[in-house]
KEFI-10132 format. One line per 4 residues: number of its first residue (from 1); their letters; for each residue x, y, z negated of C-alpha. Coordinates in Angstrom, 1 decimal. Example, Ala and Ser with C-alpha at 12.3 -4.5 7.8 and 13.67 -1.06 7.14 Angstrom:
BEGIN
1) as) 12.3:-4.5:-7.8; 13.7:-1.1:-7.1
This chain:
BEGIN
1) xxxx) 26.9:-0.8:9.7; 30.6:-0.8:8.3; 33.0:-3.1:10.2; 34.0:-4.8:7.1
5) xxxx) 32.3:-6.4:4.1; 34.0:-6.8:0.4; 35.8:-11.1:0.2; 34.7:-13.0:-2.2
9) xxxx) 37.9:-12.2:-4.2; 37.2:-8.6:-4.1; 34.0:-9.5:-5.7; 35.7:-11.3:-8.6
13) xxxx) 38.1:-8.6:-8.7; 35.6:-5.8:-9.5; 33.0:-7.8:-11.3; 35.3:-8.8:-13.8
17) xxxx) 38.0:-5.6:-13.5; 38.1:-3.2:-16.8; 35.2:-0.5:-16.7; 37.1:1.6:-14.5
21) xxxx) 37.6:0.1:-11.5; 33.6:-1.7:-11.8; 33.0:1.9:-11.8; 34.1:2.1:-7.8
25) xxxx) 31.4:-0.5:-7.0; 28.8:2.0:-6.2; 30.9:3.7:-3.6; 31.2:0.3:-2.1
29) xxxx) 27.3:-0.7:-2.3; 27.1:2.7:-0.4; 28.0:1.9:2.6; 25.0:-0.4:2.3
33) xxxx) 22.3:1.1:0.3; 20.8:4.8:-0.1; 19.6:5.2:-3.5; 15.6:6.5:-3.8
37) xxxx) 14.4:9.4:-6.1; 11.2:10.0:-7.1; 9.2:12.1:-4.1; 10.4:15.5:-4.6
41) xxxx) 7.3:17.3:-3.2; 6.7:20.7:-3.5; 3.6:20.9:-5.6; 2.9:24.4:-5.9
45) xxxx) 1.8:24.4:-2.5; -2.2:24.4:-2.8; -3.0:22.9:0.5; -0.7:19.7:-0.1
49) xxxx) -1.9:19.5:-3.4; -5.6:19.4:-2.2; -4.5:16.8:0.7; -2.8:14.1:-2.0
53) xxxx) -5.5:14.6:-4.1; -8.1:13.8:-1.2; -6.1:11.0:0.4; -5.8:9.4:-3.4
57) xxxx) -9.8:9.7:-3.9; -9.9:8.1:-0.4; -7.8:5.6:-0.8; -9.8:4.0:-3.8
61) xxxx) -13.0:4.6:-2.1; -15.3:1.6:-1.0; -17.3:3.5:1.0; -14.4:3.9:3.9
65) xxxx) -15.6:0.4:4.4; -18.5:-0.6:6.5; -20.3:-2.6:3.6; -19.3:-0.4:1.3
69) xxxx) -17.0:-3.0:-0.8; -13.3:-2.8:0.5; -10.9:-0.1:-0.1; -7.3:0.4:0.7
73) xxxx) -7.0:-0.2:-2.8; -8.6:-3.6:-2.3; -5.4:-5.4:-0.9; -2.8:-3.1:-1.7
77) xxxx) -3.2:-2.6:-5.4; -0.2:0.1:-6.2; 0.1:-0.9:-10.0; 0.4:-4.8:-9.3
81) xxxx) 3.3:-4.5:-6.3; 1.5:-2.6:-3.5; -0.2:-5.7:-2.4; -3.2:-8.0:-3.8
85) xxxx) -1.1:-11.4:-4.5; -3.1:-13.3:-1.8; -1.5:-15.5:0.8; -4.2:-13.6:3.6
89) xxxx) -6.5:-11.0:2.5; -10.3:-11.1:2.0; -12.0:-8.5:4.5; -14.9:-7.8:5.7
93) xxxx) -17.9:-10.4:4.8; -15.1:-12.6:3.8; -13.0:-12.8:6.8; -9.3:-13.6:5.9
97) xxxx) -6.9:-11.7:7.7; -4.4:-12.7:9.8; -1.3:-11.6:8.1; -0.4:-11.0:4.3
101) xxxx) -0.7:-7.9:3.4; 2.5:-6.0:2.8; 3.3:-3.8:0.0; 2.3:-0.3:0.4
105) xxxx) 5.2:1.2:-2.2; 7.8:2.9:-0.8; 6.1:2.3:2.5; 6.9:6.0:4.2
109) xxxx) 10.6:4.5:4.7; 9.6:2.5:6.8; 10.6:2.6:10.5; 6.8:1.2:11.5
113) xxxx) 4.4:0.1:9.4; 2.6:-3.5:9.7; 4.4:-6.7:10.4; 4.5:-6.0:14.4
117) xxxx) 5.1:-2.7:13.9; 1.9:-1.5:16.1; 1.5:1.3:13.7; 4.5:3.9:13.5
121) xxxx) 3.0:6.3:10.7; 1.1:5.6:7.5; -1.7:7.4:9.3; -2.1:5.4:11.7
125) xxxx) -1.9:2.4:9.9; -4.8:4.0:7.8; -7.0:4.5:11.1; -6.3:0.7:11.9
129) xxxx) -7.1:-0.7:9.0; -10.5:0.9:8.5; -11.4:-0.1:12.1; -10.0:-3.6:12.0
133) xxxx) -13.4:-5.6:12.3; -11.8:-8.3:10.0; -10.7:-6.0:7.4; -12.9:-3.1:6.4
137) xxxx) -15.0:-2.9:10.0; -15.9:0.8:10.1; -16.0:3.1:12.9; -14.9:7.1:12.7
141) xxxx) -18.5:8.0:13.4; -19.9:5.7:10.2; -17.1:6.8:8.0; -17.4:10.9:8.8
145) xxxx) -21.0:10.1:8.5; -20.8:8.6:4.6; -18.2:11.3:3.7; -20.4:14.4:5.0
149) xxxx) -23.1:13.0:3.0; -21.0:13.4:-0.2; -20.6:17.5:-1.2; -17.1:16.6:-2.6
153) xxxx) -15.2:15.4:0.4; -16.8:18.5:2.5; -15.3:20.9:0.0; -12.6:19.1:-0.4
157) xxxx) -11.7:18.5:3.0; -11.6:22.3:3.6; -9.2:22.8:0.6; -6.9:20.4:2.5
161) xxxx) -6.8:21.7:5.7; -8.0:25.4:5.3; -7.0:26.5:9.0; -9.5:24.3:10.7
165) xxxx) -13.1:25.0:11.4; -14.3:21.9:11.1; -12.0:20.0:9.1; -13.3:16.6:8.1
169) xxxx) -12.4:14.6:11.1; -11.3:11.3:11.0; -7.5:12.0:11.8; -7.5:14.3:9.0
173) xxxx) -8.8:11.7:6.6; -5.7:9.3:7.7; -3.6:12.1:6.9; -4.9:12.9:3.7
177) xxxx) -4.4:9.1:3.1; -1.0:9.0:4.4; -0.6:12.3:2.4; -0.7:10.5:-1.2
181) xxxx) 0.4:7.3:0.0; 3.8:9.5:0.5; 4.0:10.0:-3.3; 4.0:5.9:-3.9
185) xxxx) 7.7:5.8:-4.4; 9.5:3.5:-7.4; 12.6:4.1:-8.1; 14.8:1.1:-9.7
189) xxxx) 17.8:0.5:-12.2; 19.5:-0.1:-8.8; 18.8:3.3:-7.9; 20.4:4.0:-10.8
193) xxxx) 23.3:2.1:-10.6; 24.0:3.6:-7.1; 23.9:7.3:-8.6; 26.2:6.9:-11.4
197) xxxx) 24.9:4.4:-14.5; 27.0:1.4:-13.5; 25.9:-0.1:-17.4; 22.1:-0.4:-16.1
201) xxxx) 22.7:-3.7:-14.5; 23.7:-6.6:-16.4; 26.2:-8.9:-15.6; 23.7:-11.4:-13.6
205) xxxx) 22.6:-8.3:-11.6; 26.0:-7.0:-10.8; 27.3:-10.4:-9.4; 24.1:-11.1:-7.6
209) xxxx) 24.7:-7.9:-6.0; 27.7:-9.2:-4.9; 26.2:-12.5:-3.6; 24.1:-10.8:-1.7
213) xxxx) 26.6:-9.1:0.5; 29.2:-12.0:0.6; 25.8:-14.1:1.8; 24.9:-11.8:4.5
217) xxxx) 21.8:-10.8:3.5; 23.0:-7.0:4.0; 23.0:-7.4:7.8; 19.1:-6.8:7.5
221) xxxx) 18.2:-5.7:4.3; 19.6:-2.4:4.1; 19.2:1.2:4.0; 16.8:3.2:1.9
225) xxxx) 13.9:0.6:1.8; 16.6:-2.6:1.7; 14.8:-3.3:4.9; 12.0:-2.2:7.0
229) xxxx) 14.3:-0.1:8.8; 14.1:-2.5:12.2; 12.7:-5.8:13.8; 14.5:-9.6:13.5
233) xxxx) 13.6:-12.7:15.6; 12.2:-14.9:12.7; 14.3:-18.4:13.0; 17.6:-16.3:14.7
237) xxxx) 20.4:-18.9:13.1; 17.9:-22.4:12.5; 14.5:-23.5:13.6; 11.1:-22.7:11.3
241) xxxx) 9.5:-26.0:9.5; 6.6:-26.0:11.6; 4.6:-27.3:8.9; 4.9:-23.7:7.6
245) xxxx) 5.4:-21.3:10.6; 3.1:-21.6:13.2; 4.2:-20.7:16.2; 1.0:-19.4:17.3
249) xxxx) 1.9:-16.1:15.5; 4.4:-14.3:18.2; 5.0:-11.3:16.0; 6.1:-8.0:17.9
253) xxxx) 5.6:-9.7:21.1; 1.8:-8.8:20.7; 2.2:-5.4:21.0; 4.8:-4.8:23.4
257) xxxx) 4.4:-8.1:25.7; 8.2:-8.6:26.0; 9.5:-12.0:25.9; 12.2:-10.9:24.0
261) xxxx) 9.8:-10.0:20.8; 8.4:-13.2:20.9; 8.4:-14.3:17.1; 10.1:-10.9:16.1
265) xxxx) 8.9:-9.7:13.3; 10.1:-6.3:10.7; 12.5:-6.9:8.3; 10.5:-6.6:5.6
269) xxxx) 11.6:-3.8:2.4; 12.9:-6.0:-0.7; 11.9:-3.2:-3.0; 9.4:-5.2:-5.5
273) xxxx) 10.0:-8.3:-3.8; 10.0:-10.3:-7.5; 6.3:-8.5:-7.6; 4.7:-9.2:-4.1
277) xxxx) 4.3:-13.0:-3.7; 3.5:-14.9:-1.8; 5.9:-14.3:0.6; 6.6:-14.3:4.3
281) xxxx) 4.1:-12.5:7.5; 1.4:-16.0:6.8; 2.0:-16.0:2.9; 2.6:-19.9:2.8
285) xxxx) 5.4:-19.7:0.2; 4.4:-19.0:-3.1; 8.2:-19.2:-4.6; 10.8:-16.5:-3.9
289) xxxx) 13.7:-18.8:-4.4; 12.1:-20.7:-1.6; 11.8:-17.6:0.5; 15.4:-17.4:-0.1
293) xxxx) 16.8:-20.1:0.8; 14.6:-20.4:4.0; 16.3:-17.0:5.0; 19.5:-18.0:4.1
297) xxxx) 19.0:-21.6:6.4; 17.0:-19.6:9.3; 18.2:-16.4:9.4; 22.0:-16.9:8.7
301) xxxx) 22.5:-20.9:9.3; 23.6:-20.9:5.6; 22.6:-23.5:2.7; 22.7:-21.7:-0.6
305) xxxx) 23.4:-23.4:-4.0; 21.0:-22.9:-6.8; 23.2:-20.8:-8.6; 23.7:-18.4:-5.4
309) xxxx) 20.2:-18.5:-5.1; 19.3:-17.4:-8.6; 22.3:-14.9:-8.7; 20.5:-13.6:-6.0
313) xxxx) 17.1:-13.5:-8.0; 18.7:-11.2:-10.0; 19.8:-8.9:-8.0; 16.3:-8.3:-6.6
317) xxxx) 14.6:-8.2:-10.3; 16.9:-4.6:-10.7; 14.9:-3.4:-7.3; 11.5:-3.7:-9.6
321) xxxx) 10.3:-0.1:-9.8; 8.9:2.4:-12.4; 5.4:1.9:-12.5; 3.4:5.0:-10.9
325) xxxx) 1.9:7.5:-13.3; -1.1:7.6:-11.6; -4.8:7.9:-12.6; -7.2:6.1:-10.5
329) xxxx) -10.3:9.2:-9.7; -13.6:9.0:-10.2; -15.4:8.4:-7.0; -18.1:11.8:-6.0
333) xxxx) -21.3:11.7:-5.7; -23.2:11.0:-2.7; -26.2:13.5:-1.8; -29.3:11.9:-3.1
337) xxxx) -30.9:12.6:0.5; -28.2:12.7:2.9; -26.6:9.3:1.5; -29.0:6.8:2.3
341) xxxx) -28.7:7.9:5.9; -25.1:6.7:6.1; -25.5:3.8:3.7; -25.1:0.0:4.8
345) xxxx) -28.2:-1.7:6.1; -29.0:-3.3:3.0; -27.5:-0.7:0.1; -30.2:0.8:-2.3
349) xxxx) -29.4:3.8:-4.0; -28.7:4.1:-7.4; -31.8:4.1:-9.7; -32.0:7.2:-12.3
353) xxxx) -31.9:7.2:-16.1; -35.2:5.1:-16.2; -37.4:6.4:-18.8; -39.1:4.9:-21.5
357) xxxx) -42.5:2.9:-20.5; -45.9:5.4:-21.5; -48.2:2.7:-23.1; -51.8:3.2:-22.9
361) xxxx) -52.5:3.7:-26.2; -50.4:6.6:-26.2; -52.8:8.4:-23.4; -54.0:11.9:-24.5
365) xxxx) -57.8:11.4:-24.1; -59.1:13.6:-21.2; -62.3:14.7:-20.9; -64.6:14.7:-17.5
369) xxxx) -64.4:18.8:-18.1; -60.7:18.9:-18.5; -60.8:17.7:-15.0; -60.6:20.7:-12.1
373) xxxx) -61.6:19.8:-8.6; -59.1:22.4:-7.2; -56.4:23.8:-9.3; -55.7:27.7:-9.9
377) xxxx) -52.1:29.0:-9.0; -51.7:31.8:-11.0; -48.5:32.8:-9.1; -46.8:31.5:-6.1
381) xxxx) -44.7:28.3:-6.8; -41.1:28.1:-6.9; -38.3:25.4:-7.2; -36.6:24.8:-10.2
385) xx) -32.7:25.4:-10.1; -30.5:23.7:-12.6
């Protein structure tokens, strides 16, 4: 972090300096901020090609699910903010999860994923969340099982990892998954501010840029992501309204069992924050002006006016990315005999085209002598092949 921060008269001075010297404000949001591109992934490589296209089929696929009806897509919907607008998640047989669900774009910055950091890769995130028994409540076994039953994931699986014998193992579906979940990346006008197009942000932006470093909010949201990049005691400066933060939720303190984590939780990335309310780790604030001022109060012992806060509002509508040029896939087939071996207890399988009904009086009359008591192969049988 740099030892110093712009005054508040150096932010008057450049907001309101001639073009040429607002033009040296990037250099100084620098120091702060590094400004994200669109994945630059080198798609002529086949086998990465196969592996984003089998962890983006995967990732809208029910049947990763032990019911058959919950997909990663489920509660991180990548065309509404990376997230499913609910307080807590619905999982499994309508169990709500324990935390909100955090956005998933722009998620490979992150230094850990999940709001205790337990996971450190999008992989293993992946492998968590299909196992959690409140969220989608599979097991490796039940979910290789469903995805050999379907040709398309065998062949496909082999396309992704072609130096593997036998490569449709449960790792390799997580990193298929993380694979494509890798190419989720929005770049913002403030991305393009910070490479050179100082005139994408209007006035309100610029100056709630400014607010937001003279506030403080920079200690934490920084970097790449504008957070994720560590973990903060939640309630550092000022107490938590316990009417709204239980403190039956000790964050990190889970996973590592040091005292020190207790109610340490990641910074969370502001990327999309206008898009991925409610807000906080329990999702009991609905409004991000709220959520703003209860970080300015807890975080930084600060009491923000309304026009600060909504100064800052604008700042964080320019962090609203492009929206992802993505086709949602068609889901394979399962094998009409190998499927229902791997299908949920109470799943029937699709019924065919049904066929009109053959009434009676349609019949072709048959005769007692049309009737043979043992028929006559006239050659030996064989399948038909289509």
């Amino acid at each position: 972090m740099p030892a110093t921060k712009p005054t508040f008269l150096a932010i008057i001075l450049v907001v309101f300096a001639p073009h040429s010297y607002a033009d040296t404000f990037p250099e100084i949001l620098s120091d702060y901020f590094e400004p994200l591109s669109a994945a630059q992934l080198d798609m002529s490589d086949p086998t990465l090609v196969a592996q984003i296209e089998l962890g983006k089929t995967l990732y809208f696929d029910t049947r990763l699910s032990a019911d058959w009806d919950l997909s990663c897509a489920t509660c991180h919907d990548i065309f509404n903010g990376g997230d499913d607008g609910l307080a807590l998640s619905v999982g499994h047989q309508g169990q709500l999860a324990e935390r909100n669900a955090p956005t998933v774009l722009n998620a490979v910055f992150n230094r850990a994923q999940f709001w205790d950091g337990r996971a450190a890769t999008l992989a293993d995130q992946a492998k968590d969340m299909i196992q959690s028994p409140a969220e989608m409540a599979s097991t490796p076994k039940q979910t290789l099982a469903t995805l050999n039953a379907i040709p398309w994931y065998r062949d496909q699986f082999q396309a992704a990892f072609p130096d593997q014998s036998e490569p449709l193992t449960f790792d390799n579906l997580a990193l298929a998954i993380e694979a494509f979940e890798t190419t989720l990346i929005t770049p913002s006008p403030f991305d393009q501010f910070l490479t050179g197009e100082p005139s994408i942000l209007d006035p309100d932006a610029l100056f709630g840029a400014f607010t937001f470093l003279d506030t403080g909010c920079i200690v934490c949201h920084n970097g790449i992501n504008i957070g994720g990049g560590f973990f903060e005691r939640f309630g550092a400066a000022n107490a938590l309204d316990p009417n709204v933060f239980s403190s039956s939720d000790q964050g990190r303190f889970r996973v590592t069992q040091n005292e020190k984590d207790k109610s340490v939780f990641k910074v969370a990335s502001l990327r999309n924050v206008t898009l991925t309310g409610p807000y906080f780790h329990n999702g009991r604030v609905d409004a991000l002006d709220e959520a703003i001022n209860i970080m300015a109060q807890s975080q930084l012992g600060s009491t923000l006016s309304q026009a600060d806060t909504q100064s800052i509002i604008a700042f964080l509508t320019s962090l609203e990315g492009q929206p992802l040029d993505i086709e949602v896939p068609n889901m394979p087939e399962l094998d009409p005999i190998l499927g229902p071996f791997s299908a949920p207890k109470d799943w029937v399988m699709p019924s065919p085209v049904s066929l009109p009904e053959h009434k009676e009086d349609d019949a072709e009359t048959i005769s007692k002598d049309d009737i043979q008591s043992e028929p006559k192969l006239t050659a030996p049988f064989e399948p038909v092949i289509q």
